[in-house]
C-alpha positions in Angstrom: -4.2 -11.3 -53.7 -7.5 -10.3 -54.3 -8.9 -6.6 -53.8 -11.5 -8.3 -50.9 -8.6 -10.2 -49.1 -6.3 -7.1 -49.4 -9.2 -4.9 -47.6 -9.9 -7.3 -45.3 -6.3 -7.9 -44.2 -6.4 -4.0 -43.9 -8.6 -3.5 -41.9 -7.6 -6.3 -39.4 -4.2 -5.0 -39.3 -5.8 -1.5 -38.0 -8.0 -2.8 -35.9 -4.4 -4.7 -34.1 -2.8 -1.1 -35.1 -5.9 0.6 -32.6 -5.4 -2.3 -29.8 -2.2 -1.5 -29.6 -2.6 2.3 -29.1 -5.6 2.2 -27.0 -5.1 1.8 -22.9 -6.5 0.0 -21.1 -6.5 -1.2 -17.5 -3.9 -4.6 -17.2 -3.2 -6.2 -13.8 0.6 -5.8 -12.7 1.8 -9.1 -10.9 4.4 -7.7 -8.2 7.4 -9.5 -6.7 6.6 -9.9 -2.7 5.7 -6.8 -0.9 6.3 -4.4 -3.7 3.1 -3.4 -4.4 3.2 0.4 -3.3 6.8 1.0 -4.9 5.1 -0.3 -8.3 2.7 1.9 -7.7 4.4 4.9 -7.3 6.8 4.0 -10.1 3.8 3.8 -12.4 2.7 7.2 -11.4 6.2 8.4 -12.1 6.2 7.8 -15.5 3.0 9.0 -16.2 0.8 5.5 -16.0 -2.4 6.1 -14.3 -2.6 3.1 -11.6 -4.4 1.7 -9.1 -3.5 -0.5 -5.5 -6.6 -1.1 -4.0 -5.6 -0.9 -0.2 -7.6 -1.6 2.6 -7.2 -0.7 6.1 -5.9 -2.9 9.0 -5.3 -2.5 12.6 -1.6 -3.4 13.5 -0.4 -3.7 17.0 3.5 -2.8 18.0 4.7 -2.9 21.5 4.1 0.9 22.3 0.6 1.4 20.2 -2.0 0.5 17.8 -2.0 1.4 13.8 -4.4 1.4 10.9 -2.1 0.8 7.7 -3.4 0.5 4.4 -3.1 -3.4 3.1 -3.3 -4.5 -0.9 -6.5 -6.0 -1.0 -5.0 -8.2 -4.0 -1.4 -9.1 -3.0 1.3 -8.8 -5.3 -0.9 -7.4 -7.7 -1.1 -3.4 -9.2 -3.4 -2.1 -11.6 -2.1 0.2 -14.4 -4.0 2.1 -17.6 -1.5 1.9 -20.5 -1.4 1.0 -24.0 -0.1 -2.4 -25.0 2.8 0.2 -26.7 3.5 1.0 -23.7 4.0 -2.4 -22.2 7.8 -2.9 -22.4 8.1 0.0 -20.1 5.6 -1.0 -18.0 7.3 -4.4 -17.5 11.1 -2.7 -16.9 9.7 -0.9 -13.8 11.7 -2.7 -10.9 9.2 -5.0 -9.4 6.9 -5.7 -11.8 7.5 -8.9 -12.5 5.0 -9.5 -15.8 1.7 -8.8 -17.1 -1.8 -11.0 -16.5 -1.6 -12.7 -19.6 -4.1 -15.1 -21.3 -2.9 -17.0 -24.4 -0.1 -15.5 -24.2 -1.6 -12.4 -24.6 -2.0 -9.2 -22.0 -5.9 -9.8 -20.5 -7.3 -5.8 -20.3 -9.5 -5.7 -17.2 -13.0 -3.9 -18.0 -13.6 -0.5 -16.0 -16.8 -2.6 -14.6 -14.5 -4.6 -12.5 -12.3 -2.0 -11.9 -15.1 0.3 -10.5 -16.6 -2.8 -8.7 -13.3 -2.7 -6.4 -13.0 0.7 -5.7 -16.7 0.5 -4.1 -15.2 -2.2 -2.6 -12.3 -0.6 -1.0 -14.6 2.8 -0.3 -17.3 0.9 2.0 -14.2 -0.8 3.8 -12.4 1.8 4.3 -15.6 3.4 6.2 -17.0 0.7 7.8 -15.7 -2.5 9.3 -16.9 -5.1 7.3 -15.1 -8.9 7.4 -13.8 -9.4 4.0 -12.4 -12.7 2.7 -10.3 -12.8 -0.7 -10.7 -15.9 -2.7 -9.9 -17.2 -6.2 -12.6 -16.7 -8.2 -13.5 -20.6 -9.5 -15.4 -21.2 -12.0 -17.3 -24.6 -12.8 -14.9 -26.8 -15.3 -11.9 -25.2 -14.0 -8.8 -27.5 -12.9 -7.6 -26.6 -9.5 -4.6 -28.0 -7.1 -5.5 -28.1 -3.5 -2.5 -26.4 -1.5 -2.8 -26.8 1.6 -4.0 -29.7 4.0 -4.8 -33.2 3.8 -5.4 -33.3 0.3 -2.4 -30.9 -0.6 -1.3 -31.7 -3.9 -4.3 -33.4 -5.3 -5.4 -32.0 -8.7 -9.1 -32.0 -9.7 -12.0 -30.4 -11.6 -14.3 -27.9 -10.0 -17.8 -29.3 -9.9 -21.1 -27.7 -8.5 -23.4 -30.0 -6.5 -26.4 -28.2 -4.1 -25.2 -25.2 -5.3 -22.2 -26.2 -3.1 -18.6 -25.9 -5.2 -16.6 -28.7 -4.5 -13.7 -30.2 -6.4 -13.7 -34.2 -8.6 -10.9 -35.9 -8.5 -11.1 -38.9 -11.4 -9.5 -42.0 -12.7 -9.7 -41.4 -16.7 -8.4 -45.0 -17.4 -11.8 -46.5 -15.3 -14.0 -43.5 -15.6 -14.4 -43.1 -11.8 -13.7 -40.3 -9.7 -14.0 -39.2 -5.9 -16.0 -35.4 -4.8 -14.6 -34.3 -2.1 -15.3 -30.4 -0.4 -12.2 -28.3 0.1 -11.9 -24.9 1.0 -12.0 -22.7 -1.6 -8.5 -20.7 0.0 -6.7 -23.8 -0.2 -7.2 -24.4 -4.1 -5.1 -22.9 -6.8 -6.5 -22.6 -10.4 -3.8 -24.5 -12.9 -4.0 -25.1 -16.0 -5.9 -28.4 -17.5 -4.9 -32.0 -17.7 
């Protein structure tokens, strides 16, 4: 091995050596409802995290609540080191880590700071928010829910207008049709 390839291999293995140590924030997926017990957990052992909750009015028989929702369900936020991740994962109820490739997906303090103003300003004023998966042009969806439940497409922008194509590779037709972004599921392509 040359002395160039033996630096460069070096220096690649510390830069994985330094991405491995570093923390980061990582999205939590949650089993069902176990969103503020992760949470806690987390804090227990010394993981800074983060449940964005947002306030809703709940109604019993004898009187009227606000309780704190997640504003992402079944999903925690936690700041660890990838070194840290097999602890992270053994916490009951965490059921994996947001993973790209394979590969843990770090979440830039940006975002992270863009949902906390989020969750101040509704947790002040009362302002309609709707959650939806964030679809990007190019990205194969499944529509889950309705007429067209089931259906598999590409997300297309027409009119500034995002609707999903539906095609037919073997004739090189295919069918637009607008669905509701809440009834479409990002997959993986075909």
């Amino acid at each position: 091995m040359s002395g160039l390839s033996f630096a460069h291999n070096l220096m690649r293995d510390e830069a994985e050596l330094n991405e491995w140590r570093e923390t980061r924030w990582y999205a939590c997926y949650t089993r069902a409802r176990h969103e503020k017990r992760v949470d806690g957990l987390l804090e227990q052992r010394g993981i800074e995290s983060y449940l964005p909750l947002v306030p809703q009015i709940r109604q019993w028989k004898d009187r009227k609540k606000v309780v704190g929702f997640p504003l992402f369900p079944s999903y925690v936020f936690g700041r660890f080191a990838l070194s840290d991740l097999h602890d992270v994962l053994s916490i009951p109820g965490v059921a994996t880590v947001v993973r790209a490739n394979g590969r843990p997906v770090s979440i830039a303090d940006e975002e992270l700071e863009n949902v906390r103003q989020f969750v101040r300003v509704l947790g002040e004023q009362e302002v309609e928010l709707d959650v939806r998966p964030f679809l990007a042009e190019g990205q194969w969806v499944e529509v889950v829910d309705g007429p067209f439940r089931g259906v598999r497409g590409v997300v297309i922008e027409r009119r500034n207008r995002r609707r999903v194509l539906v095609g037919l590779k073997a004739i090189g037709q295919g069918l637009e049709i607008d669905v509701n972004t809440r009834l479409l599921r990002p997959i993986a392509g075909s």
